[in-house]
LOVEX-678522 format. One record per residue (C-alpha): residue number from 1; residue in three letters; y, x, z. Coordinates in pm, 1 decimal, padded with zeros to 6 digits, always signed. Layout:
k = NUM r = ALA yy = Y xx = X zz = Z;
...
//
This chain:
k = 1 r = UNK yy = +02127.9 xx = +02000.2 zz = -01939.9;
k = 2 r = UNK yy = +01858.8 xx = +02119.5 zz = -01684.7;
k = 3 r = UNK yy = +01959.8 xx = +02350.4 zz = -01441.9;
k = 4 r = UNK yy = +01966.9 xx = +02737.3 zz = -01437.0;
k = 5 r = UNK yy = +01698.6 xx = +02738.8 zz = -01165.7;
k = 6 r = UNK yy = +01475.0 xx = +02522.6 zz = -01375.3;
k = 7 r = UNK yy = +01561.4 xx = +02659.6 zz = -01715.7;
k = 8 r = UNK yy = +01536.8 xx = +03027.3 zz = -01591.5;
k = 9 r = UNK yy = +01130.9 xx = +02957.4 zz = -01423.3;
k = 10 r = UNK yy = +01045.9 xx = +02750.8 zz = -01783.2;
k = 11 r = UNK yy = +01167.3 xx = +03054.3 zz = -01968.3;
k = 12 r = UNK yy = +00976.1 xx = +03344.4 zz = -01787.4;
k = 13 r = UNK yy = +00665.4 xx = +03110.9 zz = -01768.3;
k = 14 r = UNK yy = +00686.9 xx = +02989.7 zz = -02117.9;
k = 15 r = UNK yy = +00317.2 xx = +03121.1 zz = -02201.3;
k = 16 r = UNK yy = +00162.4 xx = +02928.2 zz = -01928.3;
k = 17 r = UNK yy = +00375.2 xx = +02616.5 zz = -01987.0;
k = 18 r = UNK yy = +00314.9 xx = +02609.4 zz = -02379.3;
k = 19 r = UNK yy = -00056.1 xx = +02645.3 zz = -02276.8;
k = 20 r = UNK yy = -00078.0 xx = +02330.5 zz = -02041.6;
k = 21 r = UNK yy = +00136.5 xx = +02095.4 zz = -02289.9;
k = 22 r = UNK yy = -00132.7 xx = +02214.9 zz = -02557.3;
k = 23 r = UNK yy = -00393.9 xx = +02156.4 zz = -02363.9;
k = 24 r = UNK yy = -00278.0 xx = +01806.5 zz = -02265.6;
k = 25 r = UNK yy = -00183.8 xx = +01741.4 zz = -02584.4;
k = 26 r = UNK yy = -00546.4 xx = +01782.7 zz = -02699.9;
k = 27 r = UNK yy = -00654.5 xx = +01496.3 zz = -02421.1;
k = 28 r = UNK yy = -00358.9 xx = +01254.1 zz = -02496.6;
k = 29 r = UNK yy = -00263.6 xx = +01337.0 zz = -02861.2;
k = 30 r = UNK yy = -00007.7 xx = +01048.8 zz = -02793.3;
k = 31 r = UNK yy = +00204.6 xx = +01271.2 zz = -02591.2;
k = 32 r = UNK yy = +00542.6 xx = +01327.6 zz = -02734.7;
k = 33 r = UNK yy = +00755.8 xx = +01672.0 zz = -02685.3;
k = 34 r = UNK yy = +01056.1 xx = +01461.2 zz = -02664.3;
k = 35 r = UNK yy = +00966.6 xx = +01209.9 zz = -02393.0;
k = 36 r = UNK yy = +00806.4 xx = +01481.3 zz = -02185.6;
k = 37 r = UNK yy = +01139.2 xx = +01722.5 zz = -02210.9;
k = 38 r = UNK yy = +01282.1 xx = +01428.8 zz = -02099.7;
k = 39 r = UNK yy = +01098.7 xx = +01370.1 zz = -01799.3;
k = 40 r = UNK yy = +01115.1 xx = +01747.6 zz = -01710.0;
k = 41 r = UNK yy = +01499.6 xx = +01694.4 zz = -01780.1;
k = 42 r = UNK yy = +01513.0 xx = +01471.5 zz = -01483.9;
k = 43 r = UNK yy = +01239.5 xx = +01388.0 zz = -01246.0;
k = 44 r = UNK yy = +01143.9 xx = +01804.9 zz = -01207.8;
k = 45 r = UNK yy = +01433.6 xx = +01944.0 zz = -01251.2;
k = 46 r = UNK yy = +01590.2 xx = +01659.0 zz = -00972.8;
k = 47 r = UNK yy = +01338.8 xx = +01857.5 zz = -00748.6;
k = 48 r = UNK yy = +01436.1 xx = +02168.2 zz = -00869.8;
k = 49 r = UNK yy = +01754.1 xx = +02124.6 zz = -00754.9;
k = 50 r = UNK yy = +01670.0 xx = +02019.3 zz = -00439.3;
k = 51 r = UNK yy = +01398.0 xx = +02276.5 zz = -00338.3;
k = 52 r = UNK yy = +01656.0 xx = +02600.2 zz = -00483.4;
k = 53 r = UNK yy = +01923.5 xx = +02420.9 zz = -00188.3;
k = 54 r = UNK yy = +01636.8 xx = +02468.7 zz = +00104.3;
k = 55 r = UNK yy = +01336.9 xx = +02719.9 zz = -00028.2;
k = 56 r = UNK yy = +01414.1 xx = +02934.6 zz = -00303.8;
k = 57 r = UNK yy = +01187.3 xx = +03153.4 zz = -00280.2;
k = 58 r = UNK yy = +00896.5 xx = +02877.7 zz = -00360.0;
k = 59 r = UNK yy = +01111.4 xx = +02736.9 zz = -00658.2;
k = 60 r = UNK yy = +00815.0 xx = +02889.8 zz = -00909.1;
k = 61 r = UNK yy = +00560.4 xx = +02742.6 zz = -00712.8;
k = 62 r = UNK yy = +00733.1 xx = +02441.6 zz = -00694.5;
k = 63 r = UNK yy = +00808.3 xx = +02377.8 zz = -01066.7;
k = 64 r = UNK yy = +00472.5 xx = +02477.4 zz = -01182.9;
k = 65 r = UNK yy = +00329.3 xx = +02196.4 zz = -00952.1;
k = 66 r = UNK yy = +00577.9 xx = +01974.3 zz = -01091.1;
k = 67 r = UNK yy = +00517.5 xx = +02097.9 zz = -01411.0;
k = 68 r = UNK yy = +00128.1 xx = +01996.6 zz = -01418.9;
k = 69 r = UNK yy = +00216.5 xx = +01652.5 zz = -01262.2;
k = 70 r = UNK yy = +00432.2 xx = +01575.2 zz = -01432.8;
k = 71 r = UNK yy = +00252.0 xx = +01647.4 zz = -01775.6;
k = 72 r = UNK yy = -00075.1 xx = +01417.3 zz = -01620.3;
k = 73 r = UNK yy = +00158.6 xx = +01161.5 zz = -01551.4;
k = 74 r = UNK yy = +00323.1 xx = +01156.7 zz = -01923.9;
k = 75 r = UNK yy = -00001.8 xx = +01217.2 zz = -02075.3;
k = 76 r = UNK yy = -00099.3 xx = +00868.4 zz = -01912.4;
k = 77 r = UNK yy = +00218.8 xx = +00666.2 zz = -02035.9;
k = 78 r = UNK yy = +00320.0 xx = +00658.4 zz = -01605.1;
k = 79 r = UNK yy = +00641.4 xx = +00846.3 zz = -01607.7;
k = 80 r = UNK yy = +00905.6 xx = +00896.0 zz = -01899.2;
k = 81 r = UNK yy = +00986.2 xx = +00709.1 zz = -02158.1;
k = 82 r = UNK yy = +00807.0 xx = +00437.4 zz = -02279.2;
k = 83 r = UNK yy = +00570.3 xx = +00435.7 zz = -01933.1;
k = 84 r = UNK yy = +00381.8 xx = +00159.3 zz = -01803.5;
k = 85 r = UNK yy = +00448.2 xx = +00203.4 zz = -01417.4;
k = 86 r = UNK yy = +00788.2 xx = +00334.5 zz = -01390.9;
k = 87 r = UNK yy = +00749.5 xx = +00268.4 zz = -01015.2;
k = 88 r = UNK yy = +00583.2 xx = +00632.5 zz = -01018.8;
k = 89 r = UNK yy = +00878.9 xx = +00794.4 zz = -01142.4;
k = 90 r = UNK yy = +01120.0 xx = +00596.4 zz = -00915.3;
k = 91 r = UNK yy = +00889.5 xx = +00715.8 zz = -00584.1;
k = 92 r = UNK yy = +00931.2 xx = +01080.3 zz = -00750.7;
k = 93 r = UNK yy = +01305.8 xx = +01086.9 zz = -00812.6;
k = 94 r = UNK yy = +01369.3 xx = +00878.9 zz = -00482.4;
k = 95 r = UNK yy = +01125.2 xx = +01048.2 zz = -00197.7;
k = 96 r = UNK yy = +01049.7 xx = +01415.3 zz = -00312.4;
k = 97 r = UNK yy = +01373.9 xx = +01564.1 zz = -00340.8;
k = 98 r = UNK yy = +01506.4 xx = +01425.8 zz = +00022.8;
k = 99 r = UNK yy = +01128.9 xx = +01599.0 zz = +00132.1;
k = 100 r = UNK yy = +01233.8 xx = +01903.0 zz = -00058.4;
k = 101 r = UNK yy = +01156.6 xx = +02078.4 zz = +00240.1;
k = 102 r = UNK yy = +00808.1 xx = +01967.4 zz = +00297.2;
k = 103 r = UNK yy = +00706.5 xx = +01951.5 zz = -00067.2;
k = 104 r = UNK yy = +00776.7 xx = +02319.2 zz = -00073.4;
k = 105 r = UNK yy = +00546.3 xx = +02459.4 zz = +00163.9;
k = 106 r = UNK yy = +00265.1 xx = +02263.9 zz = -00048.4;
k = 107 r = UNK yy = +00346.1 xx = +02137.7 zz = -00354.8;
k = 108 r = UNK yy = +00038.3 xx = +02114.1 zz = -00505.5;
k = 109 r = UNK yy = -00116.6 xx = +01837.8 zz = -00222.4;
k = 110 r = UNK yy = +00268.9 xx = +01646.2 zz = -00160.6;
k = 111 r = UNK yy = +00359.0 xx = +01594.1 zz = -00545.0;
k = 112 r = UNK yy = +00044.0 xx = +01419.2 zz = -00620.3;
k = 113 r = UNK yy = +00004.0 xx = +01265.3 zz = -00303.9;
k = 114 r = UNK yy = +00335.9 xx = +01077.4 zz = -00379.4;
k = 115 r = UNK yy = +00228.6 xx = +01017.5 zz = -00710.0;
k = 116 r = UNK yy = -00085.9 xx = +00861.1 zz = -00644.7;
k = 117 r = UNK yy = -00016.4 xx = +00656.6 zz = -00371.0;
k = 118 r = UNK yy = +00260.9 xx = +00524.1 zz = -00562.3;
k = 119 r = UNK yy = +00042.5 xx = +00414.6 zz = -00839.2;
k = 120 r = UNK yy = -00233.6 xx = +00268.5 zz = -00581.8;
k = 121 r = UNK yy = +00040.3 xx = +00027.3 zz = -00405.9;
k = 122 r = UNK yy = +00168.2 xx = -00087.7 zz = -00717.0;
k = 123 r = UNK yy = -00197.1 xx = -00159.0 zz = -00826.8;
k = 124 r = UNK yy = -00259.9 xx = -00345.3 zz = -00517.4;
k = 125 r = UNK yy = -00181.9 xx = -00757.0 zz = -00565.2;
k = 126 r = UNK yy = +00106.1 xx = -00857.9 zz = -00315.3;
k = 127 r = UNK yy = +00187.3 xx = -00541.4 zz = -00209.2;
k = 128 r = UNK yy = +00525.2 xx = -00430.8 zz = -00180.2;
k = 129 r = UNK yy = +00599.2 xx = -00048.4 zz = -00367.4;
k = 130 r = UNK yy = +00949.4 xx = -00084.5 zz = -00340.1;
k = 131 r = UNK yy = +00911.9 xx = -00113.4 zz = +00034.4;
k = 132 r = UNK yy = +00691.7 xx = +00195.1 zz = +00066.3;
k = 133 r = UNK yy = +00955.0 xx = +00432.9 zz = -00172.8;
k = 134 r = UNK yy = +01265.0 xx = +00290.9 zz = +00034.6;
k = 135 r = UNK yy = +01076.6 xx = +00370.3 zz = +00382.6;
k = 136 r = UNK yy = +00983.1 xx = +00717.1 zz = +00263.9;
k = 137 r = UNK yy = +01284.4 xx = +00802.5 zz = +00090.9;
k = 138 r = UNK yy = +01487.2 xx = +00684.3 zz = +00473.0;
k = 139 r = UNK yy = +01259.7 xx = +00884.7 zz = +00628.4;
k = 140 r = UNK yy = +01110.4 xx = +01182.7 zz = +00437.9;
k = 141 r = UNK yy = +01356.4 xx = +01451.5 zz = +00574.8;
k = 142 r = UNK yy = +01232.6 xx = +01407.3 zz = +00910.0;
k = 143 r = UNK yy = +00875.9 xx = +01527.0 zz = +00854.9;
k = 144 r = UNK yy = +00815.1 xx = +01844.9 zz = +00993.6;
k = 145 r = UNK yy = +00541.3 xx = +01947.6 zz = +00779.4;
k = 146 r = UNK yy = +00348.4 xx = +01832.3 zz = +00475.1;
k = 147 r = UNK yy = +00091.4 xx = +01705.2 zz = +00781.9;
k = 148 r = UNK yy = +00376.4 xx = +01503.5 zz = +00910.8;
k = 149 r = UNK yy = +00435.5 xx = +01388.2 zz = +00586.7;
k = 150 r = UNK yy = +00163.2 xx = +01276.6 zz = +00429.3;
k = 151 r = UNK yy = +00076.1 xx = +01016.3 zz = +00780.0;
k = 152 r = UNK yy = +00397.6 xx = +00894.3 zz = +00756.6;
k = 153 r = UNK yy = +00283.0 xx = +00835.6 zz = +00399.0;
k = 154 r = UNK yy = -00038.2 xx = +00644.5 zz = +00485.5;
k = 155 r = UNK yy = +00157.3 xx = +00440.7 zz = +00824.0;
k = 156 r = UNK yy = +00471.9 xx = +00316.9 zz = +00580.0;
k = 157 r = UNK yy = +00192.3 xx = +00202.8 zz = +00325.9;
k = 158 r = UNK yy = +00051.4 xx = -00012.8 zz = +00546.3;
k = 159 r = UNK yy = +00360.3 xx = -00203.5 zz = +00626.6;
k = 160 r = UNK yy = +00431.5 xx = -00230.3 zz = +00275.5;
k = 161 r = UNK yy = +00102.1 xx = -00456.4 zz = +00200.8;
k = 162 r = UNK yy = -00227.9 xx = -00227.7 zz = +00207.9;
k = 163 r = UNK yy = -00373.3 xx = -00395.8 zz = +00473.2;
k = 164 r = UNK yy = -00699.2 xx = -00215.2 zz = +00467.4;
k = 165 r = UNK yy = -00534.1 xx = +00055.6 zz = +00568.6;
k = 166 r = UNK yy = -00482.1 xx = -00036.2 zz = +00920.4;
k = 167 r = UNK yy = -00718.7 xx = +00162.5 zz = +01109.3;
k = 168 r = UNK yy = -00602.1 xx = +00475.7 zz = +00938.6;
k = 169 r = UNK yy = -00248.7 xx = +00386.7 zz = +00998.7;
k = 170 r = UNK yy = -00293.4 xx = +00385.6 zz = +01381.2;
k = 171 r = UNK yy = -00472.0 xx = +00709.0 zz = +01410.3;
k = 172 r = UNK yy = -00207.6 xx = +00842.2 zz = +01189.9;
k = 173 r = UNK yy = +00080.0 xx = +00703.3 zz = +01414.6;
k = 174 r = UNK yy = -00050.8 xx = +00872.0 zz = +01680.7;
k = 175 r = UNK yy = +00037.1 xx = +01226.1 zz = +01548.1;
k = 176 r = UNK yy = +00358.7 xx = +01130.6 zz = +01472.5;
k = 177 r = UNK yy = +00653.8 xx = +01201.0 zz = +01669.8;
k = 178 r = UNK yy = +00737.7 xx = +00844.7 zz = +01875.1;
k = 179 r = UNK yy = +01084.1 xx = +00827.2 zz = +01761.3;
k = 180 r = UNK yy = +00931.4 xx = +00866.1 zz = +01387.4;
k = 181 r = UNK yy = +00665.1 xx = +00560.3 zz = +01440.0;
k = 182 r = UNK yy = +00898.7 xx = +00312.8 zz = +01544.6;
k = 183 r = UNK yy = +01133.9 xx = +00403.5 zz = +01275.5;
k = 184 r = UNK yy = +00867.4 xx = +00355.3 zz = +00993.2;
k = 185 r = UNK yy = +00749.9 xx = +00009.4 zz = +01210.3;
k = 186 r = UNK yy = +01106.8 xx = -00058.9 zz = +01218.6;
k = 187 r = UNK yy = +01012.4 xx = -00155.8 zz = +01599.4;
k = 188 r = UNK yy = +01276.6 xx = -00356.3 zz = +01801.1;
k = 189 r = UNK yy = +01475.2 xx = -00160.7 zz = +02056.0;
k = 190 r = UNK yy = +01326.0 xx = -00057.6 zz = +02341.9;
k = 191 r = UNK yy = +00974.2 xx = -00024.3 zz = +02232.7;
k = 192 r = UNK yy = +00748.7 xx = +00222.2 zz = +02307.8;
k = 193 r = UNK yy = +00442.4 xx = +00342.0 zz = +02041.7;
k = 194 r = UNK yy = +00147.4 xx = +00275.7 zz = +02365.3;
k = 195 r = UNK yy = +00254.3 xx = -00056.7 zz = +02421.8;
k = 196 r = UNK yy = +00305.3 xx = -00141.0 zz = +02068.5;
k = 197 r = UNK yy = -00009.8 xx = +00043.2 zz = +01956.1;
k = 198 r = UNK yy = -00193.4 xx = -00167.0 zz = +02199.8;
k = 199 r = UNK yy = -00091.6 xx = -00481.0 zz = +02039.7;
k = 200 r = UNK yy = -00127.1 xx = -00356.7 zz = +01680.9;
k = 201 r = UNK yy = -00464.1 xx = -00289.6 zz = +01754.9;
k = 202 r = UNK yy = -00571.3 xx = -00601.7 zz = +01922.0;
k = 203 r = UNK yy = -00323.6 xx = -00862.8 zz = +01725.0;
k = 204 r = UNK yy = -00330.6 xx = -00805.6 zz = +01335.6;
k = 205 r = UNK yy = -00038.4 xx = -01110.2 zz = +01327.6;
k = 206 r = UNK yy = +00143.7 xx = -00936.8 zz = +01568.3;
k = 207 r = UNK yy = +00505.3 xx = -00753.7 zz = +01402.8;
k = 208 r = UNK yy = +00662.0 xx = -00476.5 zz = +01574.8;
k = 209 r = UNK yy = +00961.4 xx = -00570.5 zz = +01393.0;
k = 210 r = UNK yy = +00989.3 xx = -00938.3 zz = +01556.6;
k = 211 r = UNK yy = +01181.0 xx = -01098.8 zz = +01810.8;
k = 212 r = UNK yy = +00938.4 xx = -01177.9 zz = +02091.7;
k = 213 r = UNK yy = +00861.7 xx = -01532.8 zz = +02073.4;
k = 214 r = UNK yy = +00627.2 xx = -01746.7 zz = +02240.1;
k = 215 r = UNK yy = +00397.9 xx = -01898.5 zz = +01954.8;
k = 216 r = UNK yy = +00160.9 xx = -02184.9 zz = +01956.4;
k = 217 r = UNK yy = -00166.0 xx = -02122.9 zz = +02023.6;
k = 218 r = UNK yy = -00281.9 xx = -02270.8 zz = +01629.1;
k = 219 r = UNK yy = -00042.4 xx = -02085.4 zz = +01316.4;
k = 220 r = UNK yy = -00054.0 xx = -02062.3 zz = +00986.9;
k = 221 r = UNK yy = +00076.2 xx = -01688.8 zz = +00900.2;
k = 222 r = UNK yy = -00009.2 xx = -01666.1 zz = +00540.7;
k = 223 r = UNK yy = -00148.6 xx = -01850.0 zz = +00214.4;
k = 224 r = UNK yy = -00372.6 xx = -01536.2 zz = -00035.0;
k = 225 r = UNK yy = -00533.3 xx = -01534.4 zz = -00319.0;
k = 226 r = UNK yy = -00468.1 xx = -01718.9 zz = -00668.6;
k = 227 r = UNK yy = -00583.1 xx = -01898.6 zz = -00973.4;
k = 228 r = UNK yy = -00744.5 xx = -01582.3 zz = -01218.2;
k = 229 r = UNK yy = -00526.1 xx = -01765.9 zz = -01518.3;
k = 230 r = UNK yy = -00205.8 xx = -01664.3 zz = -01304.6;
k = 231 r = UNK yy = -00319.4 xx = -01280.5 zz = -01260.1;
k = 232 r = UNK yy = -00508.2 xx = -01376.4 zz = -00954.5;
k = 233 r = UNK yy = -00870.8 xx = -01333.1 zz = -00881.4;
k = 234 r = UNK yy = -01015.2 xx = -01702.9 zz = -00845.3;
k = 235 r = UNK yy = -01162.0 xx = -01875.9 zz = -01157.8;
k = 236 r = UNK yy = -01284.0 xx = -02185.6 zz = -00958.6;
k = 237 r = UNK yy = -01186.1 xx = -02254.0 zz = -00563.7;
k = 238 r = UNK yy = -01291.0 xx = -02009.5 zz = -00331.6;
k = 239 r = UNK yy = -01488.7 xx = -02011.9 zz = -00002.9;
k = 240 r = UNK yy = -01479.0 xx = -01842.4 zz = +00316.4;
k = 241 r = UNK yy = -01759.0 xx = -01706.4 zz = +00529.6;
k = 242 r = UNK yy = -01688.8 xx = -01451.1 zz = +00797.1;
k = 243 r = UNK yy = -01919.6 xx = -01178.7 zz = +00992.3;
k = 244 r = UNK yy = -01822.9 xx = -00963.1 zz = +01295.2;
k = 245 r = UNK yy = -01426.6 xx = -01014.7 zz = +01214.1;
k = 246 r = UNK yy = -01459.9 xx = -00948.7 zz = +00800.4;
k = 247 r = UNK yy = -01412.1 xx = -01224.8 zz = +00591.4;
k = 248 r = UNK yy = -01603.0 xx = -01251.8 zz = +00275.1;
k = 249 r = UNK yy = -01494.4 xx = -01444.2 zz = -00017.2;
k = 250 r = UNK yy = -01713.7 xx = -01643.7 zz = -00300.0;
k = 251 r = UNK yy = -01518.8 xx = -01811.7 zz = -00603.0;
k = 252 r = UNK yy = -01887.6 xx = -01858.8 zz = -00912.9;
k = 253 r = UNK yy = -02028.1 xx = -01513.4 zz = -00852.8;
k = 254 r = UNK yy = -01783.6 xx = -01280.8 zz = -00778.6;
k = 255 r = UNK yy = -01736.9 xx = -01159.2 zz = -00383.4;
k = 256 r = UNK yy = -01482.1 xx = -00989.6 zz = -00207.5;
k = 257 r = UNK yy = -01416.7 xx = -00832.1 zz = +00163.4;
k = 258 r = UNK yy = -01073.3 xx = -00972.0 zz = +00234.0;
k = 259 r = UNK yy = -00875.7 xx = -00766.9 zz = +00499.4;
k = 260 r = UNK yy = -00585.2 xx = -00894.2 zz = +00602.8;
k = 261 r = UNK yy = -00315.8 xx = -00873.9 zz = +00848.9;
k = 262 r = UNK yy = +00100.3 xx = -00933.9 zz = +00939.6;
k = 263 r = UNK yy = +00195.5 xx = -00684.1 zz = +00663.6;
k = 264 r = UNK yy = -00051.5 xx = -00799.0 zz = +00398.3;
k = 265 r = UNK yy = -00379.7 xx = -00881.3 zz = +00230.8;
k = 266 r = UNK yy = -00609.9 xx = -00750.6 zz = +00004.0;
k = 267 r = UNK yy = -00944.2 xx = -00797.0 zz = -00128.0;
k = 268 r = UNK yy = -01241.5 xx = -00576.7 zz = -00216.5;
k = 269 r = UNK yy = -01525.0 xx = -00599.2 zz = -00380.6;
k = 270 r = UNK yy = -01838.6 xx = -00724.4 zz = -00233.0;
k = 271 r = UNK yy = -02197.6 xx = -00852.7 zz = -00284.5;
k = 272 r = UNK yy = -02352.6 xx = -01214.8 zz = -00278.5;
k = 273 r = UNK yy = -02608.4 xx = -01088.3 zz = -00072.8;
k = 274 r = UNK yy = -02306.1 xx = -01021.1 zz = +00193.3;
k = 275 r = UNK yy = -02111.6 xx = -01350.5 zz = +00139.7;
k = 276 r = UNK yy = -02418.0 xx = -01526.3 zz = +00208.2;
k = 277 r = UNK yy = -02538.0 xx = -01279.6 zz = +00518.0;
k = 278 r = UNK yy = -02197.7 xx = -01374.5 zz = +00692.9;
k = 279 r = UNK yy = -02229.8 xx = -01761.5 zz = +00572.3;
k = 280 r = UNK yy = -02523.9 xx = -01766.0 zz = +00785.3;
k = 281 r = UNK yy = -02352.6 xx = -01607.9 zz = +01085.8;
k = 282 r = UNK yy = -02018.7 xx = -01826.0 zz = +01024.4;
k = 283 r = UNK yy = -01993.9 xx = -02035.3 zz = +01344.5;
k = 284 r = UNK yy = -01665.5 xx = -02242.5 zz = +01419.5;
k = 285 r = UNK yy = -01611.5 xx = -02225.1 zz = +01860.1;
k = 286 r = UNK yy = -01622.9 xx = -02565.0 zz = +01984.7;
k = 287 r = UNK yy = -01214.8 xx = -02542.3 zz = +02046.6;
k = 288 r = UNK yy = -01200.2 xx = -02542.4 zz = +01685.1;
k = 289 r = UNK yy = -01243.4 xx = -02864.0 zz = +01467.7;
k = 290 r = UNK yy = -01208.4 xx = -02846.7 zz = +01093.1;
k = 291 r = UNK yy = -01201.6 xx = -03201.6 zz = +00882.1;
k = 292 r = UNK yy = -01080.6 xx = -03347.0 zz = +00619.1;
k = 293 r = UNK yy = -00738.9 xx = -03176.6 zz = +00535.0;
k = 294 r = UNK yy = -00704.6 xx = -03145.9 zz = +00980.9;
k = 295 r = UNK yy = -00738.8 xx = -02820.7 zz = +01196.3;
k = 296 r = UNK yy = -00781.2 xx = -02874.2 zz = +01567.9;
k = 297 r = UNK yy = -00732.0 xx = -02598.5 zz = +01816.4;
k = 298 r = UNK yy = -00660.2 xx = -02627.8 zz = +02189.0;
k = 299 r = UNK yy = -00503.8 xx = -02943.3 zz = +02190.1;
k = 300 r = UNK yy = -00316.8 xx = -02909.8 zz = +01872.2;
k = 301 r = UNK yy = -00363.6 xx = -03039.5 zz = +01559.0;
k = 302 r = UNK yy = -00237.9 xx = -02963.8 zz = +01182.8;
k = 303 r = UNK yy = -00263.5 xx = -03186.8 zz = +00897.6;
k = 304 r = UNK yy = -00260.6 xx = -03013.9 zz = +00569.9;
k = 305 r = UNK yy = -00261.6 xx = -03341.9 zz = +00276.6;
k = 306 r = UNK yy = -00132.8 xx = -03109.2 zz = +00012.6;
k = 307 r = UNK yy = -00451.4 xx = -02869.9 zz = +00021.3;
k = 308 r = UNK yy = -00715.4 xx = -03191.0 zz = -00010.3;
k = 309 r = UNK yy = -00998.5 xx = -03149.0 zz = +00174.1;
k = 310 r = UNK yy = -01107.4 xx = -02834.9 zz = +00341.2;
k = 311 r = UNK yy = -01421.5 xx = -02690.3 zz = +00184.0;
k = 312 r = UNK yy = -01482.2 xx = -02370.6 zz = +00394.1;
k = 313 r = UNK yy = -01355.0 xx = -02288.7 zz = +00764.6;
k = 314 r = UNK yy = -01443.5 xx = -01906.3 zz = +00879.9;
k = 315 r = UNK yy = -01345.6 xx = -01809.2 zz = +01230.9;
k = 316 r = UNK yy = -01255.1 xx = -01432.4 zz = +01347.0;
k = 317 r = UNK yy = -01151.7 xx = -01366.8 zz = +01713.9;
k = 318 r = UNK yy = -00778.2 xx = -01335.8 zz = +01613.6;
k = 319 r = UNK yy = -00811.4 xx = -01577.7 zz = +01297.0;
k = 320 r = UNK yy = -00908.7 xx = -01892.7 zz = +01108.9;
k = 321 r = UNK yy = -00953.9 xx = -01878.5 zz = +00746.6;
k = 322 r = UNK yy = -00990.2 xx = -02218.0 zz = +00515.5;
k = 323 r = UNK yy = -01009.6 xx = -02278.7 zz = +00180.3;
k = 324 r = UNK yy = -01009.2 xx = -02639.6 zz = +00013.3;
k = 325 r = UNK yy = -01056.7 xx = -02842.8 zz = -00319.9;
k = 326 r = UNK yy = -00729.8 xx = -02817.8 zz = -00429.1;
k = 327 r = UNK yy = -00545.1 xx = -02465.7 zz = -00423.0;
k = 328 r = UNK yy = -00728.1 xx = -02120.7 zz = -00558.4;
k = 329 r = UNK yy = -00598.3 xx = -01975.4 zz = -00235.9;
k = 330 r = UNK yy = -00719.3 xx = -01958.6 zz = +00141.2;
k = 331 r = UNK yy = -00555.8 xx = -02023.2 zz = +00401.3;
k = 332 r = UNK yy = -00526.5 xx = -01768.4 zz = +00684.9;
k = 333 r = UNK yy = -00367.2 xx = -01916.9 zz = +01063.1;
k = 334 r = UNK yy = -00350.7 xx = -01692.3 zz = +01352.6;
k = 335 r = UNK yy = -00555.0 xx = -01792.6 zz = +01671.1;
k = 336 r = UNK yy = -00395.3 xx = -01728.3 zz = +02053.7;
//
């Protein structure tokens, strides 16, 4: 049974409510009256519930947001039953009622905002949803304002895989409360966001969360990308080239930007023209030796047999990417 607070704003907006489903309705004429009551009878009246306990006085507001989300969302088979994402429902039930606070001063920017970036970290190959809802749901209460909120939003998707998102994530760090930024970082004890920002920005294989340790100056960190027949990208084996600190991929004649960092990778899509413009500049230093299935760095040397040979080598200042004859991936090892 939905609750009074919900039941009693559905009833005394009924003309405005029967109006959006019909509407809907005529965009998705799948949408069923059943599944969506359903979804109302959980996921918005959960925040209901929530928002009457801290702001009652924006409960209309609230469910009429929740209303119109909710409807998009079931119109598009990504909440309720019988959805295709159900990871969008799970970030709704899980992280807006703990921010019930937060979502109602704007409901109409934080509902979606969840919604979406839900739905764009799921999308994402190798990224890690679960992460991101479990991170915001810990930590949701403790944004001040929808502000607040939303950066968290952007800093706790970075750790959870989106990679690209880096840049952002700092600048939104910065407006966060300290003892909020480590928390989402999940920083060891006794760190403090300048020193820790500092090393963010200049080592992308650096982790906040880590023991210190002492690494070798030569280390392999992570292994991307995949065969297209496996729901990867790759239909043959890919090369590298890099440009000012962006690598560019080439597998026939598709391109991608790859960013990628201690939390993650992802790709983007790119031209020839730029795989081949940062081919040209691709220049290994002489401290680095690539041959055969061997890297050399410093002194050190790693022998990689299971790979085959190495077909492409692309140097950044912080890291080497390879890619050889045998694997649909590349190879990514961080430089000291």
């Amino acid at each position: 049974m939905p609750s009074p607070a919900l039941t009693s704003i559905l009833r005394s907006g009924r003309t405005y409510f029967n109006a959006q489903f019909a509407a809907a309705r005529r965009i998705h004429p799948e949408l069923e009256p059943d599944a969506f009551l359903q979804l109302l009878g959980t996921a918005v009246d959960g925040l209901a519930v929530a928002v009457e306990k801290v702001r009652a006085d924006r409960l209309n507001e609230v469910i009429t947001a929740a209303f119109d989300a909710a409807l998009e969302l079931a119109g598009q088979k990504l909440a309720g039953p019988g959805s295709r994402l159900s990871v969008i429902e799970e970030a709704w039930n899980r992280i807006l009622p703990p921010a019930a606070a937060v979502v109602a001063v704007a409901p109409g920017r934080v509902i979606p905002a969840v919604c979406n970036a839900a739905h764009q970290i799921a999308s994402t190959a190798g990224a890690r949803p679960g992460q991101w809802i479990a991170a915001m749901e810990a930590l949701a209460a403790r944004s001040a304002d929808p502000e607040v909120f939303l950066k968290l939003g952007v800093l706790c998707a970075w750790r959870s895989g989106l990679a690209h998102y880096r840049r952002a994530a700092l600048v939104a760090a910065d407006a966060l409360d300290e003892a909020l930024t480590l928390a989402a970082l999940e920083a060891r004890p006794g760190s403090s966001w300048p020193d820790l920002r500092e090393r963010l920005a200049a080592e992308p294989w650096f982790d906040p969360a880590a023991a210190r340790e002492d690494r070798p100056a030569l280390k392999a960190v992570a292994q991307v990308g995949s065969f297209k027949g496996f729901g990867g990208l790759f239909l043959e084996p890919p090369l590298v080239a890099s440009a000012e600190d962006r690598f560019f991929v080439r597998s026939g004649a598709e391109c991608w930007l790859l960013t990628a960092d201690v939390f993650g990778a992802t790709f983007h899509r790119a031209s020839v023209q730029e795989f081949d413009a940062a081919k040209r500049a691709s220049r290994l230093p002489s401290s680095l030796q690539v041959a055969g299935s061997r890297v050399a760095y410093q002194g050190e040397h790693f022998e990689f047999p299971e790979l085959g040979e190495f077909t492409s080598a692309a140097p950044s200042a912080t890291t080497l990417a390879l890619t050889s004859d045998l694997t649909h991936s590349i190879l990514l090892m961080a430089l000291r």
